[in-house]
C-alpha positions as CSV (number, residue, x, y, z in Angstrom):
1,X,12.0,4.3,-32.3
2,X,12.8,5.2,-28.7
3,X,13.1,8.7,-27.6
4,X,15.8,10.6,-27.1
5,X,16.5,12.0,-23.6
6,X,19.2,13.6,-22.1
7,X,19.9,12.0,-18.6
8,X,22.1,14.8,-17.6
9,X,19.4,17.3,-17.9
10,X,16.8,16.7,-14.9
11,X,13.8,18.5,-16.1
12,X,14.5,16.4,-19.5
13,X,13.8,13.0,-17.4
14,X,10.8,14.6,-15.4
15,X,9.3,15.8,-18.5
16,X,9.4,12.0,-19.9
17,X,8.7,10.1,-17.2
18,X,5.6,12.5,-15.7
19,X,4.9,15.1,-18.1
20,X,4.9,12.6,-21.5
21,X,3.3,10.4,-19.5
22,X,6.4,7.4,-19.7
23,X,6.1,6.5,-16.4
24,X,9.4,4.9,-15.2
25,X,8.5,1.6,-17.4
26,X,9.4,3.8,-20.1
27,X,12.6,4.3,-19.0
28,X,13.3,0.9,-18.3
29,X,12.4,-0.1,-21.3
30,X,15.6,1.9,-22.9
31,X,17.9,-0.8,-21.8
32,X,19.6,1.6,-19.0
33,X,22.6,0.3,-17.9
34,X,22.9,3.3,-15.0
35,X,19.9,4.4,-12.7
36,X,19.4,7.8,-13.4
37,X,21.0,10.2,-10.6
38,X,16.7,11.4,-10.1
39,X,16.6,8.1,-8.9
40,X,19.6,7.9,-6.7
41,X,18.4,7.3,-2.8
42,X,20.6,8.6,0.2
43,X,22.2,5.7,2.3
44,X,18.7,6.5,4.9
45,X,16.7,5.7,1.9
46,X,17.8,2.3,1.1
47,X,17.7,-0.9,3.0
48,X,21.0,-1.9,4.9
49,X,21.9,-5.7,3.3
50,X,23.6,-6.0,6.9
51,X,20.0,-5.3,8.3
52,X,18.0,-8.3,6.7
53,X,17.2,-11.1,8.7
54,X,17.3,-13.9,6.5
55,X,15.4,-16.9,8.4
56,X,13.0,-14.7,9.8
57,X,9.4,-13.5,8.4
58,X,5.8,-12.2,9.1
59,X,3.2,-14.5,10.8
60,X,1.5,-17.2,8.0
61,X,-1.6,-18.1,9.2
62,X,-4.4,-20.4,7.4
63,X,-7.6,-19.0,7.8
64,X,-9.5,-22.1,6.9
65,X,-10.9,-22.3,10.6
66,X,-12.6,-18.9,11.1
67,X,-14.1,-19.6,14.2
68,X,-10.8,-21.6,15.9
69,X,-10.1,-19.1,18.9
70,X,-6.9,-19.9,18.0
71,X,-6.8,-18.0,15.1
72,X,-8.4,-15.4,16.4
73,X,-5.2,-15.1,19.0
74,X,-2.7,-15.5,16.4
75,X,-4.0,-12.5,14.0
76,X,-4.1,-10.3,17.2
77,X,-1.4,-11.7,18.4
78,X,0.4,-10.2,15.1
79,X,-1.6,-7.5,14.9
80,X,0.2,-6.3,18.5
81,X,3.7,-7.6,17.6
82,X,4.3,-7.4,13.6
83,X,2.1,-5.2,12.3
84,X,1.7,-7.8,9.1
85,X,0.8,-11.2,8.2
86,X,0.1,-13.3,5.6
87,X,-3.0,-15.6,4.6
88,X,-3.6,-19.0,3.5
89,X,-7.0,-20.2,2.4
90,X,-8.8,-16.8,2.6
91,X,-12.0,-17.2,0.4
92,X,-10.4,-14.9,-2.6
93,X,-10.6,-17.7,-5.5
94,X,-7.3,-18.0,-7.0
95,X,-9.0,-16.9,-11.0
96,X,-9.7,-13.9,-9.4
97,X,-6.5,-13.0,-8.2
98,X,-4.8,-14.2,-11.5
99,X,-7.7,-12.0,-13.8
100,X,-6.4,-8.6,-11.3
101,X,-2.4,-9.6,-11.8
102,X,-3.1,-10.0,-15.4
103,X,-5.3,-6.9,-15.7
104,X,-2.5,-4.6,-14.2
105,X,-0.3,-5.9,-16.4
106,X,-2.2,-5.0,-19.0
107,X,-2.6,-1.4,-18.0
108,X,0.8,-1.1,-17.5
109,X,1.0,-2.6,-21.3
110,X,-0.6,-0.2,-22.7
111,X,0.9,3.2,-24.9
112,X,2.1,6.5,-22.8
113,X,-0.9,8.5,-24.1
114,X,-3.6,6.0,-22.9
115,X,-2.0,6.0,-19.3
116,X,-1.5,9.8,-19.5
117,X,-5.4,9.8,-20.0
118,X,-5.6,9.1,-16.5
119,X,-2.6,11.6,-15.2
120,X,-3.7,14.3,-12.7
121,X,-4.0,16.8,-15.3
122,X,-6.6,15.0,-17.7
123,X,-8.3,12.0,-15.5
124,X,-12.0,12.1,-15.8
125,X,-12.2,12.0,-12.2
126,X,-10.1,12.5,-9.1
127,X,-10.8,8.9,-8.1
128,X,-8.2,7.4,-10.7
129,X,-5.1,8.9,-11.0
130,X,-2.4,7.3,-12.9
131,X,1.2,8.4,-11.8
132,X,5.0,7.4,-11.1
133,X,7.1,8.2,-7.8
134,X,5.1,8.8,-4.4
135,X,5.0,12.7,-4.4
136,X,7.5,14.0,-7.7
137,X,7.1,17.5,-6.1
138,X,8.6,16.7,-2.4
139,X,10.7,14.1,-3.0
140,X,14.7,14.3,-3.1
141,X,14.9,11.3,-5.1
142,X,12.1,9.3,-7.1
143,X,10.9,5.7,-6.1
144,X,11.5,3.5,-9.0
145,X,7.6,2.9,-9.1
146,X,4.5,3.7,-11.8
147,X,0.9,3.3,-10.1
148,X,-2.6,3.4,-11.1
149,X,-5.3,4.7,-8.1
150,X,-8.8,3.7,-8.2
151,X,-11.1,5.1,-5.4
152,X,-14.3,3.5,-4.9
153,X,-16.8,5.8,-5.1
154,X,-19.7,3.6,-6.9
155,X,-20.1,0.9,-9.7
156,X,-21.7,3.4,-11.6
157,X,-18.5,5.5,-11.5
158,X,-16.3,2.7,-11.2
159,X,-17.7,1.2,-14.7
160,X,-18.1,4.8,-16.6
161,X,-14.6,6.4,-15.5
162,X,-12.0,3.5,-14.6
163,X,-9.8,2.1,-17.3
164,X,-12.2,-0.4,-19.4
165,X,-9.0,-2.4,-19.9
166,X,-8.6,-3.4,-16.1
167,X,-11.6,-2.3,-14.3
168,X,-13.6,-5.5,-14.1
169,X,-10.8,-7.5,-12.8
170,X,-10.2,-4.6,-10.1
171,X,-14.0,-4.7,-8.9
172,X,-14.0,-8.2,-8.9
173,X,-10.9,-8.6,-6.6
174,X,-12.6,-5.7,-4.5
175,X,-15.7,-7.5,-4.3
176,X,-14.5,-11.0,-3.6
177,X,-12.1,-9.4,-0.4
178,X,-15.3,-8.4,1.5
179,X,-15.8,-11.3,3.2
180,X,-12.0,-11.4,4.5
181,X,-12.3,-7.7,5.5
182,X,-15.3,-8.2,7.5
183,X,-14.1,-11.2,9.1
184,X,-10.3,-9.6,10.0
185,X,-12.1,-6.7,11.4
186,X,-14.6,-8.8,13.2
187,X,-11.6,-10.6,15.0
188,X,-9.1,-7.4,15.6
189,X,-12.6,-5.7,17.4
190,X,-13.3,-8.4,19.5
191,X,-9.9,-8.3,20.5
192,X,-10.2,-4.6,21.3
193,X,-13.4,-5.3,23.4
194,X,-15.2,-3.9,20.9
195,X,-18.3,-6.6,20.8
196,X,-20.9,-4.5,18.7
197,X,-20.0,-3.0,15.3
198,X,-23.0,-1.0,14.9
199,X,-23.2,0.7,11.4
200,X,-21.4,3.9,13.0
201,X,-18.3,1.5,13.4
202,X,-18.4,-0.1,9.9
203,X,-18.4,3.0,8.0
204,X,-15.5,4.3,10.2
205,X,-13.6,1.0,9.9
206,X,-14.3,0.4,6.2
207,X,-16.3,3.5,5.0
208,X,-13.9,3.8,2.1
209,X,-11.7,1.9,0.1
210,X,-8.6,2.8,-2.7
211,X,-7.2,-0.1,-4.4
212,X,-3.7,0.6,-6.5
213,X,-2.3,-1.1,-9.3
214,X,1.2,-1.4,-8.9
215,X,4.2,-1.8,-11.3
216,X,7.9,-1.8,-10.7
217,X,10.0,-2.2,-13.6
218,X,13.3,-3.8,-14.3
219,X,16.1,-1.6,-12.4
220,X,19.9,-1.3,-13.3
221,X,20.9,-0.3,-10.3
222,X,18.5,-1.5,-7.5
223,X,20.9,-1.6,-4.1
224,X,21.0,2.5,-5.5
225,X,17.3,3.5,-5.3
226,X,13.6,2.1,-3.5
227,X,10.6,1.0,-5.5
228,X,8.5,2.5,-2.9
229,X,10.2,4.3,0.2
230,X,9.6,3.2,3.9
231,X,6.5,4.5,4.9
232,X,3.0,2.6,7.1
233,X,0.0,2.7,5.5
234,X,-2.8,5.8,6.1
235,X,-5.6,2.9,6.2
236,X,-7.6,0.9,8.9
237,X,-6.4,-2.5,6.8
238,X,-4.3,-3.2,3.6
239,X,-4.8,-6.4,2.1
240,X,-2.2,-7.0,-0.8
241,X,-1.7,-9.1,-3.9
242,X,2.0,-9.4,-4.7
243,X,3.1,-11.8,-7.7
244,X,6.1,-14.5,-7.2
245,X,8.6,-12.0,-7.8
246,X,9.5,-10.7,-4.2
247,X,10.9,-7.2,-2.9
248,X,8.3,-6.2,0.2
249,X,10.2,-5.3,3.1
250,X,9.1,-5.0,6.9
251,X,10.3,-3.6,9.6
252,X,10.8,-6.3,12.0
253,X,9.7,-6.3,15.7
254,X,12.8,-4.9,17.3
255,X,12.9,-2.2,15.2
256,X,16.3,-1.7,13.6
257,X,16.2,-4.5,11.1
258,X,14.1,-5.4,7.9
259,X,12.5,-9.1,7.2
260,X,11.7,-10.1,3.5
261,X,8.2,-11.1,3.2
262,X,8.5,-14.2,0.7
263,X,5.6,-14.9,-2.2
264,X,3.3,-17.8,-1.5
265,X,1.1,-18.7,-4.1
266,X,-2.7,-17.9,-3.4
267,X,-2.0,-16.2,0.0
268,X,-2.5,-12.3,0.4
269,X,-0.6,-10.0,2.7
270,X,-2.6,-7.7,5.9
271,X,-1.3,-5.0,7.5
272,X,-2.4,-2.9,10.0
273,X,-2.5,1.3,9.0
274,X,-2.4,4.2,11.0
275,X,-6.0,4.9,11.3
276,X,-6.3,1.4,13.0
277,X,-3.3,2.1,15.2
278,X,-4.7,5.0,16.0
279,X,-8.1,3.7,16.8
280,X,-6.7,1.4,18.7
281,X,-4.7,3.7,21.4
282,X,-1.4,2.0,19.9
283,X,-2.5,-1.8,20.8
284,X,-1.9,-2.6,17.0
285,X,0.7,-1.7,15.1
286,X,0.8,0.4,11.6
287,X,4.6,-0.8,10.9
288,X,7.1,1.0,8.3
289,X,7.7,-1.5,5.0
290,X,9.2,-0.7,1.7
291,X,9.5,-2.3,-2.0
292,X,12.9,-3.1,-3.4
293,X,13.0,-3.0,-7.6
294,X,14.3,-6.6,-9.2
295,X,17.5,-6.2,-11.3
296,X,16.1,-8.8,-14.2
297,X,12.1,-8.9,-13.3
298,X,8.9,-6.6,-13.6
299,X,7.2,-6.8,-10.8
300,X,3.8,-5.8,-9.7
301,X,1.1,-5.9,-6.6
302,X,-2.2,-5.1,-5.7
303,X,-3.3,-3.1,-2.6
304,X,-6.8,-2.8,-1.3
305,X,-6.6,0.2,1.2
306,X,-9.5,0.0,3.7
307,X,-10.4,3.6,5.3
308,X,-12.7,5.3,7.4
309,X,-14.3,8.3,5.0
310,X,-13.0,11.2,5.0
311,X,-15.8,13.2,6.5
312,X,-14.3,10.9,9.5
313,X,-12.9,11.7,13.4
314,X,-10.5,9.0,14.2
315,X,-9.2,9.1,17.6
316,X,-8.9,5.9,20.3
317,X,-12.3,4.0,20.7
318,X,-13.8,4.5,24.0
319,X,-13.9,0.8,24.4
320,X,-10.3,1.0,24.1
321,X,-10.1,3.5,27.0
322,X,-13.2,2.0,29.1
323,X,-10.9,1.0,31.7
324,X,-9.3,4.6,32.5
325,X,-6.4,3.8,29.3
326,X,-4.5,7.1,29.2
327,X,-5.3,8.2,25.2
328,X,-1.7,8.9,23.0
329,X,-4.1,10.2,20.3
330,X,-5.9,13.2,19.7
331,X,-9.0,14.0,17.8
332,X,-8.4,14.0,13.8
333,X,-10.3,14.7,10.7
334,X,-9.1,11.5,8.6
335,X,-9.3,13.8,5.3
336,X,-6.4,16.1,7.3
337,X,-4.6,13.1,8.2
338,X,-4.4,11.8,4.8
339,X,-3.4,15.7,2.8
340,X,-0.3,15.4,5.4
341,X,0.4,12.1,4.5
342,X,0.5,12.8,0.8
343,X,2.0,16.4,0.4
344,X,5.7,15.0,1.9
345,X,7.8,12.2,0.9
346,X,7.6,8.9,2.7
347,X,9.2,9.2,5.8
348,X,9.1,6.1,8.1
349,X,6.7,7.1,10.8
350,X,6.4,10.3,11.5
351,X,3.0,10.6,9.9
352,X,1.1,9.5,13.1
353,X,2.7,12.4,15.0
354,X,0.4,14.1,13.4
355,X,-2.2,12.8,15.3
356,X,0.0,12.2,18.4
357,X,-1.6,13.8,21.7
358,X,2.4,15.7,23.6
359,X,2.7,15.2,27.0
């Protein structure tokens, strides 16, 4: 029997969507036929329709021909102007991308006390957190989105503390990436000037890594709310999994407007994060996206967040600035960088002022 819950009292709604653990699958799955005002966005939070461009889209590249300079152009090329592109022919077997899709849909599957086993109050660890929303506490309105976080610490950990019901399938999609990391941040280097990336380099570019399971259900009233507000990513790289259902918005080059990024079978989605942006004295591009909730699907995705650790300073390269380059950035712990992005709502952009140098 479903549970009785009183939509005109919020703390009624917070209690069974974060406190009992419900996520906002569980309140999809009532049959809702209104969003819940908690989940009502201001007209800023929501994407204009009149904004969309509808024949445009991010950079498709195939990445059969590693060593084709041409390639090599084309994901800088996109790196400078978009911010995000999307893969072809990438190395990640297509079994393993189907075994992680299934696997988070198999979290997301299971009952409200196993998922609550990994809620910030009782998680074994603080490397897997199961939660809804971005930030409950800050936020004005909710994003229409349940998560599961799994920081990579070790496979020891990994194996003993994340979810036995999805954690090979995670590790495995983690693992099988490497080589498409290495090779993207081979290329975006290069491009920097940046020939040599000693051991110093790699743990900044990619000394951590955070992979989410992501699950947006079935939403009554999605031109009302956001499945995940606009925001850029904290991290040197993303590379995403998103299923054939669609809903990942980018902001396009000029700024104003918002391009859909379509679902192609087998391909995964890059973007470029602050830290990168950063690193890169503002050559490449950490760009503002968003998720819009379906109206008669369940959708999910699968980000792999590569990060510098946090014991990290990120601040431009000194290749970057080898040729007298004025630095925009300042000096930043990346642990202090990241508690600033997570104690506030989403808000576009205005997490790298944090690290902005003023004039």
């Amino acid at each position: 029997m479903a549970p009785k819950i009183s939509f005109s009292d919020p703390s009624d709604v917070i209690d069974f969507v974060i406190n009992k653990g419900h996520g906002v699958k569980g309140l999809s799955e009532m049959g809702l036929k209104v969003l819940p005002k908690q989940y009502v966005q201001s007209s800023e939070g929501i994407i204009d329709d009149s904004k969309i461009l509808a024949h445009e889209s991010i950079p498709l590249m195939d990445m059969s021909k590693w060593d084709d300079s041409q390639v090599a152009k084309s994901i800088c090329d996109a790196a400078e102007n978009w911010g995000f592109f999307q893969v072809v022919n990438h190395c990640v077997p297509a079994e393993v991308l189907e075994g992680v899709k299934e696997a988070t849909h198999r979290f997301f599957g299971l009952p409200a006390d196993e998922k609550k086993k990994y809620s910030k109050e009782l998680s074994p660890s603080n490397s897997v957190r199961f939660g809804t929303s971005f930030s409950p506490q800050a936020e004005k309105a909710l994003e229409w989105k349940d998560y599961l976080s799994l920081f990579y610490v070790s496979e020891d950990e990994a194996s003993a503390l994340w979810p036995p019901i999805c954690k090979d399938e995670v590790l495995e999609y983690m693992k099988k990436s490497e080589i498409l990391i290495e090779r993207l941040l081979q290329v975006l280097m290069k491009g920097l000037k940046v020939s040599n990336i000693d051991e110093a380099k790699q743990r900044l570019l990619r000394g951590s890594i955070r992979t989410n399971l992501n699950y947006y259900p079935v939403c009554p009233n999605p031109e009302l709310t956001i499945g995940i507000g606009c925001h850029s990513d904290v991290s040197t790289l993303t590379i995403l999994l998103q299923d054939h259902i669609g809903g990942l918005y980018v902001r396009a080059i000029d700024g104003e407007n918002w391009v859909h990024v379509p679902p192609i079978e087998g391909s995964l989605v890059i973007n470029i994060g602050d830290a990168l942006q950063i690193l890169s004295n503002g050559r490449y591009k950490s760009v503002e996206h968003c998720v819009v909730p379906n109206k008669s699907s369940n959708r999910i995705s699968v980000p792999i967040f590569v990060n510098p650790r946090p014991i990290d300073i990120i601040c431009p390269l000194p290749e970057v600035l080898a040729n007298g380059e004025k630095a925009i950035y300042k000096q930043v712990l990346y642990s202090d960088y990241v508690k600033h992005f997570f104690r506030k709502a989403h808000d576009g952009k205005k997490t790298v002022d944090f690290a902005t140098l003023s004039n």
